[in-house]
C-alpha positions as CSV (number, residue, x, y, z in Angstrom):
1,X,-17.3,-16.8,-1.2
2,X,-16.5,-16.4,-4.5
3,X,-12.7,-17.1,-5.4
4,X,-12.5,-14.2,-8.0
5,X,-13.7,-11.6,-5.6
6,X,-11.4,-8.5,-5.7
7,X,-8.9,-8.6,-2.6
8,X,-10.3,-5.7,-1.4
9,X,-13.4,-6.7,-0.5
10,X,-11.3,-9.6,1.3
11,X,-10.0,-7.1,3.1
12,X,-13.1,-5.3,4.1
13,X,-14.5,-8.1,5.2
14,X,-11.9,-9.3,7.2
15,X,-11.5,-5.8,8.7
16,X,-14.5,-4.4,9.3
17,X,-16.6,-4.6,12.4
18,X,-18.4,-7.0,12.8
19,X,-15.5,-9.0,10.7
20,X,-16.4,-11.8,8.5
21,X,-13.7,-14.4,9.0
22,X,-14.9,-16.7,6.2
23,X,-12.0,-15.8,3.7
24,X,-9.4,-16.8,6.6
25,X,-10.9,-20.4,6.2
26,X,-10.9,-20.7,2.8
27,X,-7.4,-21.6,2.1
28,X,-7.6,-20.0,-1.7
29,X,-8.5,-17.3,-0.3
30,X,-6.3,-17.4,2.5
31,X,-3.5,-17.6,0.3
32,X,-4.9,-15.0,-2.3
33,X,-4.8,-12.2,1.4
34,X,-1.4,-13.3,2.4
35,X,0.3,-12.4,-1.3
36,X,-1.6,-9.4,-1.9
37,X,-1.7,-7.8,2.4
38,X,2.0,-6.7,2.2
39,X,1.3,-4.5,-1.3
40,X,-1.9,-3.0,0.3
41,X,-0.7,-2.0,3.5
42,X,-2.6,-4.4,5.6
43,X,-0.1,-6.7,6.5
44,X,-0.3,-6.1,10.5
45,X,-4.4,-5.3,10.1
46,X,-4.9,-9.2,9.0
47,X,-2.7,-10.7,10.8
48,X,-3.8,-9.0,14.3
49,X,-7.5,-10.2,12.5
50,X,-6.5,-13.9,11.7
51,X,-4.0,-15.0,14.0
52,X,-6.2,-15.9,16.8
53,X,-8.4,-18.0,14.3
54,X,-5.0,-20.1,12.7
55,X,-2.3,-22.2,13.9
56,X,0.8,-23.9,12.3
57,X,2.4,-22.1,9.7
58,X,-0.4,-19.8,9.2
59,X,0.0,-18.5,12.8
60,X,3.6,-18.1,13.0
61,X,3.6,-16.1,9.8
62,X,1.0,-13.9,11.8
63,X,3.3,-13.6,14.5
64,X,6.2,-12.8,12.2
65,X,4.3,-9.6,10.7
66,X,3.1,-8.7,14.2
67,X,6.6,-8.6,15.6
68,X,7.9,-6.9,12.6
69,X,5.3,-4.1,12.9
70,X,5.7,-3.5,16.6
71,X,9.3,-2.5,15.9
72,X,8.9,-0.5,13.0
73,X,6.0,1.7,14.7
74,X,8.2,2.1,17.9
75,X,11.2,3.4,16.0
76,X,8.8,5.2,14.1
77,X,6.8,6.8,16.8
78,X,10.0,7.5,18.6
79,X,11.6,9.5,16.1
80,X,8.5,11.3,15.4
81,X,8.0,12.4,18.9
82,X,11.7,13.6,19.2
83,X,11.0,15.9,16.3
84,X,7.9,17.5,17.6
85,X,9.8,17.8,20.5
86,X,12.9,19.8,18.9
87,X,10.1,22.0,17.3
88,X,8.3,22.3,20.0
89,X,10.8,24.1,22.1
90,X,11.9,26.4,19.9
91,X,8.4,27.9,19.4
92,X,7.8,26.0,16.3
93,X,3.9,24.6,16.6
94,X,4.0,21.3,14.5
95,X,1.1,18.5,13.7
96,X,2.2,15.3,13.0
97,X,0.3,13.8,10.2
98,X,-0.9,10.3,9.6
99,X,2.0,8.0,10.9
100,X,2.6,6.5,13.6
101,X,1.0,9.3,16.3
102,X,-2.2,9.0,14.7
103,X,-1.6,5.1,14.8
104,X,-1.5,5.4,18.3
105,X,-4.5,7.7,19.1
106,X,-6.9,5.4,16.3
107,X,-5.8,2.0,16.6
108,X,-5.9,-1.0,19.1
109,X,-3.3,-2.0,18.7
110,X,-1.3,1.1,17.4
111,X,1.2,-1.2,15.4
112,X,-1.6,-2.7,12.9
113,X,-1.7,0.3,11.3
114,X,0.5,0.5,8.5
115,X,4.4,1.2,9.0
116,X,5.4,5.1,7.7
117,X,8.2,5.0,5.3
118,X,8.4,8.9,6.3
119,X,7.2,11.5,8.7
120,X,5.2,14.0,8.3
121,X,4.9,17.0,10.0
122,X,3.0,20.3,9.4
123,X,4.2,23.6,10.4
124,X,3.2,26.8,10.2
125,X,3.7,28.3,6.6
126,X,5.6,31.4,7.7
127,X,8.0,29.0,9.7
128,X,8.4,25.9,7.3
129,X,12.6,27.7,6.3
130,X,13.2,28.2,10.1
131,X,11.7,24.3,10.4
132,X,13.9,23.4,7.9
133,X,16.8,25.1,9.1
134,X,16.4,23.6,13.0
135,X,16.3,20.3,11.5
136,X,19.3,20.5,9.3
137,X,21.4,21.0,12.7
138,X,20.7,17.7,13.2
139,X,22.1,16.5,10.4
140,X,19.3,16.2,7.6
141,X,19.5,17.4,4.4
142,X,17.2,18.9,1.6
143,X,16.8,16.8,-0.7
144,X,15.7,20.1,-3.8
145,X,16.3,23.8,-3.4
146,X,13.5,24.8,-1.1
147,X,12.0,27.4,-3.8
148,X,11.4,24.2,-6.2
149,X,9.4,22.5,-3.2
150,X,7.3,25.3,-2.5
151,X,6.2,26.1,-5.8
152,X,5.5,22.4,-6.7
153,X,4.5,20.5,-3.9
154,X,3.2,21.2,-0.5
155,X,6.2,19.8,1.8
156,X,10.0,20.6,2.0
157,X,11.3,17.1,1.8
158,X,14.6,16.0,3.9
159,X,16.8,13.5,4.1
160,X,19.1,11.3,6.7
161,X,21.5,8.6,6.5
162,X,20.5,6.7,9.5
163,X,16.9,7.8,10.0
164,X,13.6,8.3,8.2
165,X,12.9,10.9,5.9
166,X,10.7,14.0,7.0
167,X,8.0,16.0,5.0
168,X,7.6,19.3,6.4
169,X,4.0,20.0,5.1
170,X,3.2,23.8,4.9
171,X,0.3,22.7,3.2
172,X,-2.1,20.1,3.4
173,X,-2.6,20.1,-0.1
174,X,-1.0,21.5,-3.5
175,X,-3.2,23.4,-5.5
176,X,-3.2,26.3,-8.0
177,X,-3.5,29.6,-7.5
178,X,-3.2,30.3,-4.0
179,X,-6.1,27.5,-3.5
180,X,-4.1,25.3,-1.2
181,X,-5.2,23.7,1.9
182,X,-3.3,25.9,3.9
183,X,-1.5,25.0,7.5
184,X,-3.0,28.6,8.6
185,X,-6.2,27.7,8.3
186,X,-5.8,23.7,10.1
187,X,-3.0,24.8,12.7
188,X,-4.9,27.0,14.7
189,X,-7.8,24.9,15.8
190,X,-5.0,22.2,16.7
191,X,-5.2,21.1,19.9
192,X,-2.8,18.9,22.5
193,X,-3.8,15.4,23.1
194,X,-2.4,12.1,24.5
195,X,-0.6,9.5,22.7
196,X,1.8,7.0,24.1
197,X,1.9,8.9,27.1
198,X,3.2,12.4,25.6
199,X,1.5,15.7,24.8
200,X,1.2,16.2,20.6
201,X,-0.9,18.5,18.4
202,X,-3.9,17.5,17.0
203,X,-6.8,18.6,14.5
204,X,-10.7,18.3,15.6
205,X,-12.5,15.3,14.4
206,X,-14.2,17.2,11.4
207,X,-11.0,18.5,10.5
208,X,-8.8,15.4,10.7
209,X,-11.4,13.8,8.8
210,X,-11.7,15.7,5.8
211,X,-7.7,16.1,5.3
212,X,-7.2,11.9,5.4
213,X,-10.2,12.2,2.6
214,X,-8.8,14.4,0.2
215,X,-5.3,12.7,1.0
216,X,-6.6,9.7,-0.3
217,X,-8.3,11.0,-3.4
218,X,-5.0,12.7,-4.4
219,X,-3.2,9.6,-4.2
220,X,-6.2,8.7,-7.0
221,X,-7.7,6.0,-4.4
222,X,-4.9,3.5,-4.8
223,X,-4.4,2.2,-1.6
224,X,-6.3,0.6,1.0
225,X,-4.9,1.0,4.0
226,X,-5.9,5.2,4.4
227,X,-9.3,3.6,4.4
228,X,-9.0,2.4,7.7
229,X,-7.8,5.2,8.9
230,X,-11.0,7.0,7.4
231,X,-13.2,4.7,8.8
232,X,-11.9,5.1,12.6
233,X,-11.6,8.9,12.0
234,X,-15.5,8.6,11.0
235,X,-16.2,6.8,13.9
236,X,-14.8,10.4,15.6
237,X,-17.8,12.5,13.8
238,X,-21.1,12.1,14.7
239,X,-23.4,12.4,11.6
240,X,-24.5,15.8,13.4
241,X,-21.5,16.6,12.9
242,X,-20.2,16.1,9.4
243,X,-22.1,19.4,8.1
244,X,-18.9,20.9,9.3
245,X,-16.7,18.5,6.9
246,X,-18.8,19.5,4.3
247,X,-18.8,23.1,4.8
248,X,-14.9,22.8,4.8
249,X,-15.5,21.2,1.3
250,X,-17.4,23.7,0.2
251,X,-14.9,26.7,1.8
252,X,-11.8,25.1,0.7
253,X,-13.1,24.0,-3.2
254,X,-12.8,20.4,-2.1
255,X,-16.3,19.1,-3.1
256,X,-15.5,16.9,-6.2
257,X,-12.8,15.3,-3.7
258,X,-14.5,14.8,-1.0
259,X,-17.6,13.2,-3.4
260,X,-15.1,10.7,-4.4
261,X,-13.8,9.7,-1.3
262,X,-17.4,9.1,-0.4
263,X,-17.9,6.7,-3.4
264,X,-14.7,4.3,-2.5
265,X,-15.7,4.8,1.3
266,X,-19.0,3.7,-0.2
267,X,-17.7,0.7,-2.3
268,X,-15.6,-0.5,0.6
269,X,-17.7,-0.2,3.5
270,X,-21.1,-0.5,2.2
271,X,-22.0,3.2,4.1
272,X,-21.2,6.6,3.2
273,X,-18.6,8.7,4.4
274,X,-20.7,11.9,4.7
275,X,-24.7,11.8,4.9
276,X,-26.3,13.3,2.0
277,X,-28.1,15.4,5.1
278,X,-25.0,17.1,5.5
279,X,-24.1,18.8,2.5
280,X,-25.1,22.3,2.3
281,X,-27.5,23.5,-1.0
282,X,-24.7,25.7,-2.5
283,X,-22.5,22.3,-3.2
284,X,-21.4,21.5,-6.4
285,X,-23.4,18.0,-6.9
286,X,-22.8,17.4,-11.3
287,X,-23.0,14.4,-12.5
288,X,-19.4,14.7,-13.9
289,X,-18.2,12.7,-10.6
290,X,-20.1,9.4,-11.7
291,X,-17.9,6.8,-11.8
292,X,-14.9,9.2,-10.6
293,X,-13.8,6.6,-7.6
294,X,-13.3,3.4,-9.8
295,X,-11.8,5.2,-12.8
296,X,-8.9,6.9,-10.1
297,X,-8.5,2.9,-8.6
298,X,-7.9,1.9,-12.2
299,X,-5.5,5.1,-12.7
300,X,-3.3,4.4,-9.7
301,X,-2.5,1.5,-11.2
302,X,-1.0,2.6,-14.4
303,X,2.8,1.1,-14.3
304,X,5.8,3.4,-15.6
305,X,6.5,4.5,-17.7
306,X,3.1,6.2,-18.6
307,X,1.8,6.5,-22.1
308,X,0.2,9.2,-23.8
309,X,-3.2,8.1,-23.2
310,X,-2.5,7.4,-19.6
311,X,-0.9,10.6,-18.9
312,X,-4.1,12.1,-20.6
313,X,-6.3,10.1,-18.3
314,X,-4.5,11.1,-15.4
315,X,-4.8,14.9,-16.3
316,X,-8.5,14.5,-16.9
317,X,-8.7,13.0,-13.9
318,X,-6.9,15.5,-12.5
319,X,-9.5,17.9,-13.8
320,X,-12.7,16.4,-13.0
321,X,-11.2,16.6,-9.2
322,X,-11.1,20.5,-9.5
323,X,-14.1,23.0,-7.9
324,X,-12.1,26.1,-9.5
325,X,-12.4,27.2,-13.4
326,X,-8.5,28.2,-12.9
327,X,-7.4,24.5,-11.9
328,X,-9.4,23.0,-15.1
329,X,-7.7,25.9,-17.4
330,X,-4.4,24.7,-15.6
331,X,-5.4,20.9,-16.4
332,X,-5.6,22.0,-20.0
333,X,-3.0,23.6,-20.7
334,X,-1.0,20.6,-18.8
335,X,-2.7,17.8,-21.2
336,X,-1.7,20.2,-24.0
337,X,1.8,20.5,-23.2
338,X,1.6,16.4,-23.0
339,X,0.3,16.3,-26.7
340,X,2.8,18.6,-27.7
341,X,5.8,17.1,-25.9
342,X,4.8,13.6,-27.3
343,X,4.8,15.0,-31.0
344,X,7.6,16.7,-30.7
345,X,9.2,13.4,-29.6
346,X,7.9,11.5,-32.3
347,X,9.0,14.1,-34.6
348,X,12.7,14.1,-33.2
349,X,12.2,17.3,-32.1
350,X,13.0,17.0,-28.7
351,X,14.5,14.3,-26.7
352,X,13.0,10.4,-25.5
353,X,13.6,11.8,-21.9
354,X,14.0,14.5,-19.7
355,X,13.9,15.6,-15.8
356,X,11.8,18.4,-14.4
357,X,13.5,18.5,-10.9
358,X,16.5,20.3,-10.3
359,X,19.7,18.4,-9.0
360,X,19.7,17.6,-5.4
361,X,21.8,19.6,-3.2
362,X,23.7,18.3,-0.4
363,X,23.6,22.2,1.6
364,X,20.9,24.2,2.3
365,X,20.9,27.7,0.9
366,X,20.5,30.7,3.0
């Protein structure tokens, strides 16, 4: 194998099924996977992958990882079911998303998926204050004013001292003009299922599916670890089935995203995330998404702070993701308040930094 190859496709090799072990041997390459695992997300994946197939220093470092994952998931996983427990009983319906519950209904075992800094949780959107409110009982705290969160983001974000933080989601996914992915329309189909021996809310295949796509593309592709959980959430949907993750595409304006997602899936795993059988005749198939995957990849990994150009690039990017004629006239007015803000800078006119997010406040309005 060559030694230049890009550590992701040492990773997909390594990880896929059948695996192709080769790059463990090669100690290069070996020591190329080690460096790079941690920044990916992959740490547990590889070492759960390699350690049978090592010994020495090699193994125990395996070992290390694999110890230090198990504990992190458990914490994780039991702080996340407390929570959808507290909701739970007080008639709050809540899904938790990605983390350590879907570690334990996807992987084998759970703690090689990647540790959650966070948890995630999605509530009903007419319930996300009383959410927020049952949680602050317990002693977290908003970290913005709760009007600022729901006009810029999809989650209420809170903190605590001693435990991890919590996104309540009342949206899947931020977008303009009312053309979020709402928790009303995902929450409903959810159904209870089994994980580490409790009873938790989860979406259908199709639907679980298409949200870890677009999840990924609005992170711009960057990391690789949300492709495994893609790939064993594909293994869920029968090709028969993934006309129903493309109609939810098509219903929710998710096309160009989805598209994408199906060119890294593509690119990593050498199949396609959704059939070309499957999508219906009205989709939106330009040719403006040629090329869209690899330019997000090299977009994620712009450093701060961003330059013009950069922040240009992102909002184009930005645009080219958008099904609605609204979200592009938002993108261009956004690139044009970039130009202007930047020449006003240069000019003196206004000053080298700012902030856009109010302070943080330490008590939760009524």
């Amino acid at each position: 194998m060559t030694p230049d190859r890009p550590i992701t496709a040492l990773f997909a090799a390594i990880l896929d099924d059948p695996a192709d072990v080769r790059p463990i041997h090669d100690p290069a390459l070996w020591r190329r996977i080690r460096e790079e695992a941690p920044r990916y997300g992959v740490s547990a994946a590889v070492a759960h992958r390699a350690a049978p197939l090592l010994d020495g220093e090699d193994r125990e470092w395996c070992e290390g990882v694999l110890k230090t994952a198990w504990v992190k998931h458990r914490s994780h996983l039991h702080r996340t079911l407390e929570l959808l427990s507290i909701l739970e009983r007080n008639g709050i319906p809540a899904v938790p998303l990605k983390g350590s519950v879907l570690a334990e209904r996807y992987y084998d075992p759970p703690h090689t998926r990647r540790p959650s800094i966070d948890i995630d949780i999605l509530v009903p959107f007419h319930q996300r204050r009383p959410a927020v409110d049952l949680l602050s009982k317990g002693g977290y705290t908003p970290v913005r004013l709760p009007w600022w969160d729901e006009a810029h983001t999809h989650h209420l974000t809170l903190t605590h001292p001693e435990r991890p933080r919590i996104e309540v989601h009342f949206h899947l996914h931020h977008g303009y003009r009312n053309r979020h992915l709402s928790s009303d329309d995902f929450l409903p189909g959810a159904d209870f299922v089994e994980a580490a021996g409790a009873a938790v809310r989860a979406f259908d295949p199709a639907s679980e599916l298409f949200y870890l796509a677009n999840h990924w593309v609005s992170h711009y592709c960057a990391d690789f670890a949300p492709l495994l959980d893609l790939r064993l959430a594909r293994r869920r949907v029968d090709d028969s089935s993934m006309a129903v993750v493309a109609s939810l595409a098509v219903r929710h304006k998710r096309v160009v995203n989805m598209l994408a997602a199906n060119d890294g899936y593509r690119a990593r795993w050498g199949r396609p995330l959704i059939p070309e059988a499957a999508w219906p005749p009205e989709a939106c198939r330009d040719r403006r998404i040629d090329g869209l995957h690899s330019r997000l990849v090299r977009a994620a990994r712009f450093s701060l702070p961003w330059s013009l150009q950069q922040k240009l690039e992102i909002l184009r990017l930005n645009f080219l993701l958008s099904d609605d004629w609204y979200d592009a006239s938002y993108g261009a007015f956004r690139a044009a308040a970039h130009v202007f803000r930047s020449a006003a800078r240069g000019l003196g006119l206004a000053p080298a930094s700012y902030s856009i997010q109010p302070p943080p406040t330490t008590k939760f309005p009524s």
